[in-house]
C-alpha positions, -999 to +999 in steps of 0.1 A: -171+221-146-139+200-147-124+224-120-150+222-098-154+187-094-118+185-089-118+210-065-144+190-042-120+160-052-092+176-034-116+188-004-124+154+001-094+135-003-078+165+028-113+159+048-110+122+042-074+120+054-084+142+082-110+117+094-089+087+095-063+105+115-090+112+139-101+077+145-083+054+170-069+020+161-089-012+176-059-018+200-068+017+218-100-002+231-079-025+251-061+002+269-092+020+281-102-008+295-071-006+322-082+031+329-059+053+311-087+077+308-095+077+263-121+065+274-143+098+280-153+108+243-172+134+231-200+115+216-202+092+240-181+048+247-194+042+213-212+065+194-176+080+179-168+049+165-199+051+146-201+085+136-163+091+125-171+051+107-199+063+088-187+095+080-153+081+066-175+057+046-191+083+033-167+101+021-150+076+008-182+069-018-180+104-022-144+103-035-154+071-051-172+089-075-155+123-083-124+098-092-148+076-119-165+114-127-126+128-137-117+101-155-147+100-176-142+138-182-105+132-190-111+106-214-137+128-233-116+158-234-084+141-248-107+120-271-112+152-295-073+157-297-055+143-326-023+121-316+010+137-322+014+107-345-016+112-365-005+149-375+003+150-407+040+167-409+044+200-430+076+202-452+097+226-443+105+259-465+127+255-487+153+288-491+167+294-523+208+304-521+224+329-550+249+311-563+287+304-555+308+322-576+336+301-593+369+320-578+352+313-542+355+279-547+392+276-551+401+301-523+404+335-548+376+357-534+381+396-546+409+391-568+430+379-541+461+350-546+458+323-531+482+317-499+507+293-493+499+253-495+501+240-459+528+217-451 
């Protein structure tokens, strides 16, 4: 469920984006008034102002509410989690060694002498 609604997230934040591009900023009214032909719209002097302003609304309440709809399903998911601070730590194994023999711990391993003191 989570990936779908965040699939239609991302479909409308692209289609959202896509939408603003497409509409022209209020100084672009000024210049079709002096003829440089913008004018001439598809849906009409008007009616694309309208349509691409209530589609972007729209969308916008659509994205309004997949955003609110992930965060609550976020919250909820990470809510059954325990915190990395609340885990409770395990000791770690302890390995038992043999033990040293007592002509390793002057240098004399095997039978061997001892070599010369360093300067």
């Amino acid at each position: 469920m989570y990936t779908i609604i965040l699939a239609i997230h991302l479909v409308l934040a692209l289609t959202l984006i896509g939408v603003v591009l497409l509409q022209h900023g209020k100084g672009a009214d000024a210049g079709a008034a002096f003829g440089s032909g913008a004018s001439s719209t598809v849906f009409g002097a008007r009616g694309s102002a309208s349509f691409l302003g209530r589609l972007t609304w729209g969308l916008g309440i659509a994205f309004f509410i997949t955003s609110l709809t992930l965060a609550i399903m976020a919250g909820t998911f990470t809510a059954d989690t325990d915190s990395v601070l609340d885990r409770e730590v395990e000791e770690p194994a302890t390995q038992e060694l043999p033990p040293v023999p007592d002509d390793a711990i002057d240098g004399r391993s095997n039978g061997a002498e001892p070599g010369p003191a360093p300067d």
